[in-house]
LOBA-228370 format. One record per residue: residue in three letters; x, y, z of N, C-alpha, C, CB in turn. Coordinates in nm, 3 decimals, padded with zeros to 5 digits. Glycine has a CB too. Layout:
BEGIN
R  residuo   n_east  n_north     n_up  ca_east  ca_north    ca_up   c_east  c_north     c_up  cb_east  cb_north    cb_up
R      ALA        X        Y        Z        X         Y        Z        X        Y        Z        X         Y        Z
...
This chain:
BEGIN
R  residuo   n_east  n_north     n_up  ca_east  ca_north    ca_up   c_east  c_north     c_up  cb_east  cb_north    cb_up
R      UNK   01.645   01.142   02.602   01.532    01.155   02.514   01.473   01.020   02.486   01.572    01.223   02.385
R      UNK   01.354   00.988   02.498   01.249    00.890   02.471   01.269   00.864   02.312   01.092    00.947   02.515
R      UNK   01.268   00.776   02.242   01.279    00.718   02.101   01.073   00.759   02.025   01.337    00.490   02.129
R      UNK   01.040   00.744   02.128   00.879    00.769   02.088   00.883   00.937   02.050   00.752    00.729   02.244
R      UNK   00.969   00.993   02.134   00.907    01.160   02.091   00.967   01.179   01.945   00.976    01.314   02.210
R      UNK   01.092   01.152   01.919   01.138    01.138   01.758   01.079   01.104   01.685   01.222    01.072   01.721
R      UNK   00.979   01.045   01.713   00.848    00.995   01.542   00.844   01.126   01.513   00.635    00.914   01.563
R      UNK   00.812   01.119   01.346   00.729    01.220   01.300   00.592   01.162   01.286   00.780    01.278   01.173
R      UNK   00.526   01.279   01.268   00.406    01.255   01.204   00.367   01.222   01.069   00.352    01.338   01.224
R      UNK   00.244   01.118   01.086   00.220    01.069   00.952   00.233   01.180   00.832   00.079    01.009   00.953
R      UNK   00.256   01.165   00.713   00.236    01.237   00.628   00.088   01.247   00.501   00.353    01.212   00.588
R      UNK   00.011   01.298   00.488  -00.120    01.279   00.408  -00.078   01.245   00.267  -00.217    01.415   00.409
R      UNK  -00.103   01.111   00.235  -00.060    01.079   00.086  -00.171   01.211  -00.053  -00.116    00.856   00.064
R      UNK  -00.045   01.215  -00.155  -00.099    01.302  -00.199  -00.188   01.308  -00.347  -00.006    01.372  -00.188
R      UNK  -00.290   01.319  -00.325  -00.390    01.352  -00.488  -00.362   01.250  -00.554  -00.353    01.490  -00.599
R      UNK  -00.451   01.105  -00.590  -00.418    01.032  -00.611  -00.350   00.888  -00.604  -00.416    01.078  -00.627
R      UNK  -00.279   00.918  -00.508  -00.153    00.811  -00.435  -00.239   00.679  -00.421  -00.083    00.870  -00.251
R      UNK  -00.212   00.615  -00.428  -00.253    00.470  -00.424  -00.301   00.401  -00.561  -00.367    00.458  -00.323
R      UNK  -00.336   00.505  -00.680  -00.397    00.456  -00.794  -00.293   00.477  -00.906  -00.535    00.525  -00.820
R      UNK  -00.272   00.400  -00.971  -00.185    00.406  -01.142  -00.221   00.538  -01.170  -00.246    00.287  -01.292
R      UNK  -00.184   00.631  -01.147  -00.190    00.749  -01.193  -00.145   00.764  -01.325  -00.131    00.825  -01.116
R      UNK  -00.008   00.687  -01.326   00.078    00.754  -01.503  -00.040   00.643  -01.561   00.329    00.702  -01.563
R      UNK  -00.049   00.559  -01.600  -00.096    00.450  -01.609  -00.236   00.538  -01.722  -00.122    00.365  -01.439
R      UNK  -00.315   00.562  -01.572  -00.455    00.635  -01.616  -00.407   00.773  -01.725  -00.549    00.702  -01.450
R      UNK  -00.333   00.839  -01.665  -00.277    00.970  -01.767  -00.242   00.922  -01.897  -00.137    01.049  -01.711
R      UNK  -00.167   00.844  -01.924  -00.079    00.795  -02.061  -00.213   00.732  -02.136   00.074    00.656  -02.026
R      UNK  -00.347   00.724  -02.081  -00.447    00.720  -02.142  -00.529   00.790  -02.223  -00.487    00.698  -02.090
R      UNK  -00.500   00.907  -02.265  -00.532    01.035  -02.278  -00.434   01.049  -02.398  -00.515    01.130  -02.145
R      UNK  -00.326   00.976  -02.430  -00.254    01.000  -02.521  -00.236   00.919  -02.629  -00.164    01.022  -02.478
R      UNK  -00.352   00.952  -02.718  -00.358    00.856  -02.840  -00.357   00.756  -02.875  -00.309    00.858  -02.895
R      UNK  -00.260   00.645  -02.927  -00.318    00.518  -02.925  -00.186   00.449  -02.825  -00.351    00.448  -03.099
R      UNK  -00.164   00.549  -02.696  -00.110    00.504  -02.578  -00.202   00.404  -02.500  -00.078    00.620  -02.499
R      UNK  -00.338   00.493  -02.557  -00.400    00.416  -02.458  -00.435   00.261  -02.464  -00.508    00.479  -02.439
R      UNK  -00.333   00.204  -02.538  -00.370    00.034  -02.558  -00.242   00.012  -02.451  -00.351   -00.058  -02.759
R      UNK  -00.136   00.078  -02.485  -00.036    00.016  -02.345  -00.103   00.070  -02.223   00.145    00.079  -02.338
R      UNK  -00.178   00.139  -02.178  -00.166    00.147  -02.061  -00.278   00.059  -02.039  -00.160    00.277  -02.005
R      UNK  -00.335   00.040  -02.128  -00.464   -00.062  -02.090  -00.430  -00.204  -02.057  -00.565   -00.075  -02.214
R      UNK  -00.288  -00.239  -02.165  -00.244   -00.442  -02.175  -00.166  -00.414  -02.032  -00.093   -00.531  -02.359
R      UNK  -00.086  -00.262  -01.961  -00.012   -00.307  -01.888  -00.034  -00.294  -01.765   00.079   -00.279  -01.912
R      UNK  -00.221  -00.228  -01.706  -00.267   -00.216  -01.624  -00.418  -00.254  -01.607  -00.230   -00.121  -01.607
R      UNK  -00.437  -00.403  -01.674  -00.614   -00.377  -01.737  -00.674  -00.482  -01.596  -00.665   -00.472  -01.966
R      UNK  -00.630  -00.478  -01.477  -00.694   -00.533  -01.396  -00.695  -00.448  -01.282  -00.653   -00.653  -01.380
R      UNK  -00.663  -00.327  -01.339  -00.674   -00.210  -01.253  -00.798  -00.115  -01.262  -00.561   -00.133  -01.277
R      UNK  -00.922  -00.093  -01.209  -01.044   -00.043  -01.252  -01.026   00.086  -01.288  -01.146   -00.054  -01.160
R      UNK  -00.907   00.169  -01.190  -00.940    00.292  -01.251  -00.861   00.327  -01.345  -00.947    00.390  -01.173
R      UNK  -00.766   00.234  -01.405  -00.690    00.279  -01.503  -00.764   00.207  -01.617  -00.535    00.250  -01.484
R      UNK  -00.858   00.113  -01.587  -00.941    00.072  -01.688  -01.107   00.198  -01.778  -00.995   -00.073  -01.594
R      UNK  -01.100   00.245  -01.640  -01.206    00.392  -01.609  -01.158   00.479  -01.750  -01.155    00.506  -01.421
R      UNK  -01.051   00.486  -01.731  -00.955    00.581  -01.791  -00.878   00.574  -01.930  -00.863    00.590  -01.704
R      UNK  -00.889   00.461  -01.967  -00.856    00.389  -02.107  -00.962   00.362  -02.189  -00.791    00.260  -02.093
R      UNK  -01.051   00.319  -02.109  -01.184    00.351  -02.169  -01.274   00.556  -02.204  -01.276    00.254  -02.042
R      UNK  -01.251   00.558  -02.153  -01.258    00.696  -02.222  -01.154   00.748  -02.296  -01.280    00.791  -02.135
R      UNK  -01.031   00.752  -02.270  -00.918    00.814  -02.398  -00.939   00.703  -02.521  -00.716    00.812  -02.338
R      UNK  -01.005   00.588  -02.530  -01.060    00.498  -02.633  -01.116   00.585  -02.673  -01.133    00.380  -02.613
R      UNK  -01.274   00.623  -02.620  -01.388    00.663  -02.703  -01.291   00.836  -02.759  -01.576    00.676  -02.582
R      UNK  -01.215   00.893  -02.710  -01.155    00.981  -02.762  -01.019   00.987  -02.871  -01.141    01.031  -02.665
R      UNK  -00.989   00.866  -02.885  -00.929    00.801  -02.990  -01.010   00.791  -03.124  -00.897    00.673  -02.943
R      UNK  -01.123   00.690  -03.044  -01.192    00.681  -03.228  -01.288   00.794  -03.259  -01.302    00.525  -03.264
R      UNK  -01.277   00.901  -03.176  -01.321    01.011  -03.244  -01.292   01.091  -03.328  -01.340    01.063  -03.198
R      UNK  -01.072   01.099  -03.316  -00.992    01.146  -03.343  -00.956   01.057  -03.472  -00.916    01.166  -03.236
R      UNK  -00.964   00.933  -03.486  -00.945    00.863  -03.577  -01.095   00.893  -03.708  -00.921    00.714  -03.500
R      UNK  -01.165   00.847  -03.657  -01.286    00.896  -03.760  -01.295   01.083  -03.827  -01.442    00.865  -03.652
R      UNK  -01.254   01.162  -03.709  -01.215    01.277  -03.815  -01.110   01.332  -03.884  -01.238    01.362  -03.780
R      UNK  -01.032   01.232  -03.863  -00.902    01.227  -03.972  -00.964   01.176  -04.128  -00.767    01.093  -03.909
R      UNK  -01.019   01.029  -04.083  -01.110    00.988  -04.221  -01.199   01.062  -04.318  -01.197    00.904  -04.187
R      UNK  -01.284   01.130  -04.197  -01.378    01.230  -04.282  -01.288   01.322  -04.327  -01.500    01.307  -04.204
R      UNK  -01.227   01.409  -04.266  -01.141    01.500  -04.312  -01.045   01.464  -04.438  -01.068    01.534  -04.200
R      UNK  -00.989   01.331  -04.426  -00.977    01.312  -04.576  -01.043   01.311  -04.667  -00.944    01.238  -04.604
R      UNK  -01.144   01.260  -04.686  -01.283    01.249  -04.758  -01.331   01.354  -04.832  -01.385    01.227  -04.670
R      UNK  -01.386   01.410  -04.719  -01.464    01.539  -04.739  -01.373   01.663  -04.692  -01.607    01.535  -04.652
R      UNK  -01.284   01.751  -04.734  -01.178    01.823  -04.695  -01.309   01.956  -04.697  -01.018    01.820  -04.808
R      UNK  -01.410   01.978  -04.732  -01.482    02.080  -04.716  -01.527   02.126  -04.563  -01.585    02.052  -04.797
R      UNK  -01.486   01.980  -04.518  -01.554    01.989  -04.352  -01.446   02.026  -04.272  -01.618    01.837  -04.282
R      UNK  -01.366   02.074  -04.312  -01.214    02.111  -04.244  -01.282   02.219  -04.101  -01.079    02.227  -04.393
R      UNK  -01.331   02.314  -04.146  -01.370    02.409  -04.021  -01.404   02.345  -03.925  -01.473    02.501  -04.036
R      UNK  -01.584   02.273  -03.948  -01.615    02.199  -03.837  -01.565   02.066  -03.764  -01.714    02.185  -03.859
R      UNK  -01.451   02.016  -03.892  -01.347    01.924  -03.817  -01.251   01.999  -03.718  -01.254    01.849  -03.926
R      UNK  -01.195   02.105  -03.727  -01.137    02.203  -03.659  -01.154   02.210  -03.509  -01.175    02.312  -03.715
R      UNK  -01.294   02.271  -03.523  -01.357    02.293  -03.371  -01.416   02.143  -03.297  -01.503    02.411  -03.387
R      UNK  -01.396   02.054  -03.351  -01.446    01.910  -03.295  -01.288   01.871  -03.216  -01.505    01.774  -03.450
R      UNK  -01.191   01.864  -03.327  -01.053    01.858  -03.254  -01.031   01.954  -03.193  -00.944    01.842  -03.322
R      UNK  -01.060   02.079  -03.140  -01.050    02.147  -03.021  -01.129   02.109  -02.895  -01.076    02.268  -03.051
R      UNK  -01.240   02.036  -02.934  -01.319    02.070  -02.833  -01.274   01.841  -02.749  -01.541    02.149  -02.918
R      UNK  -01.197   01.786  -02.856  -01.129    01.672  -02.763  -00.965   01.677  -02.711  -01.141    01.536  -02.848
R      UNK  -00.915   01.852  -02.766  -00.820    01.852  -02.686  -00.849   01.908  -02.583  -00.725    01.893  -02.726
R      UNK  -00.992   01.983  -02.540  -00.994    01.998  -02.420  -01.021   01.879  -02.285  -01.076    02.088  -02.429
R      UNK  -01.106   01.834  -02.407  -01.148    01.629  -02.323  -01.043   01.598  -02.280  -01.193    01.466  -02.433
R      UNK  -00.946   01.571  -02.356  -00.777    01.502  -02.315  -00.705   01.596  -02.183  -00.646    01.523  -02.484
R      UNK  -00.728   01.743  -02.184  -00.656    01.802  -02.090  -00.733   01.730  -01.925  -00.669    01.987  -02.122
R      UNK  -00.864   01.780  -01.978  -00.992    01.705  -01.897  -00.928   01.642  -01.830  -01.100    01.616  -01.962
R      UNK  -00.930   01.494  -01.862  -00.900    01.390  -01.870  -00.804   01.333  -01.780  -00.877    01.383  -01.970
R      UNK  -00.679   01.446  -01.825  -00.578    01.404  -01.775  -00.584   01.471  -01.611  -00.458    01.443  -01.874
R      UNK  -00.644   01.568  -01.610  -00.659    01.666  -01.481  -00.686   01.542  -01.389  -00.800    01.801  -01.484
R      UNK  -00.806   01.486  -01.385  -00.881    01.357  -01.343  -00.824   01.248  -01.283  -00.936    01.303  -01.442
R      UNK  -00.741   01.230  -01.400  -00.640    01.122  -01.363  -00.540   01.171  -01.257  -00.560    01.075  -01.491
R      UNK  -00.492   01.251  -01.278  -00.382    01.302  -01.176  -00.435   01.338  -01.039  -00.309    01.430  -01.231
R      UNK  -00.544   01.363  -01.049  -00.618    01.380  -00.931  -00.673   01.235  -00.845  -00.739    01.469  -00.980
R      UNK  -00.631   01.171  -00.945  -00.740    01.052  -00.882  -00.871   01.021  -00.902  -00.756    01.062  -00.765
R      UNK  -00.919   01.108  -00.993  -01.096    01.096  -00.959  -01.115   01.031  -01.063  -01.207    01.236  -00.950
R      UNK  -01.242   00.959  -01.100  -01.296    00.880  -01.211  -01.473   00.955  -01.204  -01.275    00.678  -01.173
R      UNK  -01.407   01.029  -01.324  -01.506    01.132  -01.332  -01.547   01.132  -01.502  -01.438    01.288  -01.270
R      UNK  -01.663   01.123  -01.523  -01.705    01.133  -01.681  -01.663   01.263  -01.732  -01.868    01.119  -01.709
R      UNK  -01.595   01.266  -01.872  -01.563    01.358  -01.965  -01.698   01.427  -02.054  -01.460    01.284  -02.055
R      UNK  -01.733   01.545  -02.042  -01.829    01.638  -02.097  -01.851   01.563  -02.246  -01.768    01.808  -02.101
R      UNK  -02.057   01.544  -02.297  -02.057    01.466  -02.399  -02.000   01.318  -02.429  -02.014    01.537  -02.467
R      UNK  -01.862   01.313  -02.400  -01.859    01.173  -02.463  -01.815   01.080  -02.379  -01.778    01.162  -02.578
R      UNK  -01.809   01.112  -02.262  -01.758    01.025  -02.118  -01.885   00.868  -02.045  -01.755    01.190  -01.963
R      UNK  -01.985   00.953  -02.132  -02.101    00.794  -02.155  -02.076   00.672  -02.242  -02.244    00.831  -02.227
R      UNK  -02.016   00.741  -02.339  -02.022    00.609  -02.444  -01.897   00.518  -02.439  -02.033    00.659  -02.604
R      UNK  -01.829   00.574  -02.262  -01.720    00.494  -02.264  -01.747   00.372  -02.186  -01.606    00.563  -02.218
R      UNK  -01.906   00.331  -02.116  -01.932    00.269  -02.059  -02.021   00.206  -02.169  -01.958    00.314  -01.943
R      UNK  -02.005   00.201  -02.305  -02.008    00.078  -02.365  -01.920  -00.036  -02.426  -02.061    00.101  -02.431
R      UNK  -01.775   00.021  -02.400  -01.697   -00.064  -02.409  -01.619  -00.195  -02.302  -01.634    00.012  -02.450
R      UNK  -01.702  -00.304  -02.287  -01.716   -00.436  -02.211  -01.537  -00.472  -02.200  -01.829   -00.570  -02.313
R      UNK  -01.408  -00.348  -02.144  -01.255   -00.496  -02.160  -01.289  -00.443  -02.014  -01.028   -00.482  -02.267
């Protein structure tokens, strides 16, 4: 037997592979997303990705505030925190996939944050 016919064939790297995947994911998780940012921030797409679980941080942070405040706004604080745990599932889908893809509504205003 020839040593050449024993190769296998390449294998197709899978969904993601080559990019900080946990990195980008652990972005998505609250105020994780400062470690994954100090411990991957010269990485674009894990930078992609910290920057939006940011802008979904201080969203989450500001309706905690109001919600203290004003406890009347509890309902429509309610459905606002539903509608960024779907961002975060979002989010994380994205990441695991590899893609650097804007999050519905608030995935713009993550391209005003200059790290």
């Amino acid at each position: 037997m020839d040593a050449q016919n024993n190769q296998q064939a390449p294998v197709s790297p899978a969904p993601g592979s080559g990019k900080n995947t946990g990195m980008a994911l652990i972005s998505y998780l609250g105020p994780l997303v400062i470690v994954s940012y100090l411990l991957a921030k010269d990485d674009p797409f894990v930078k992609f990705h910290a920057k939006q679980g940011f802008v979904l941080l201080v969203i989450e942070v500001a309706l905690w505030i109001i919600g203290a405040v004003l406890w009347i706004l509890w309902p429509i604080i309610w459905l606002i925190n539903i509608f960024v745990l779907v961002c975060v599932i979002i989010g994380i889908l994205n990441a695991v996939k590899g893609v650097e893809k804007n999050l519905p509504l608030v995935g713009r205003y993550a391209s005003y944050f200059k790290i």
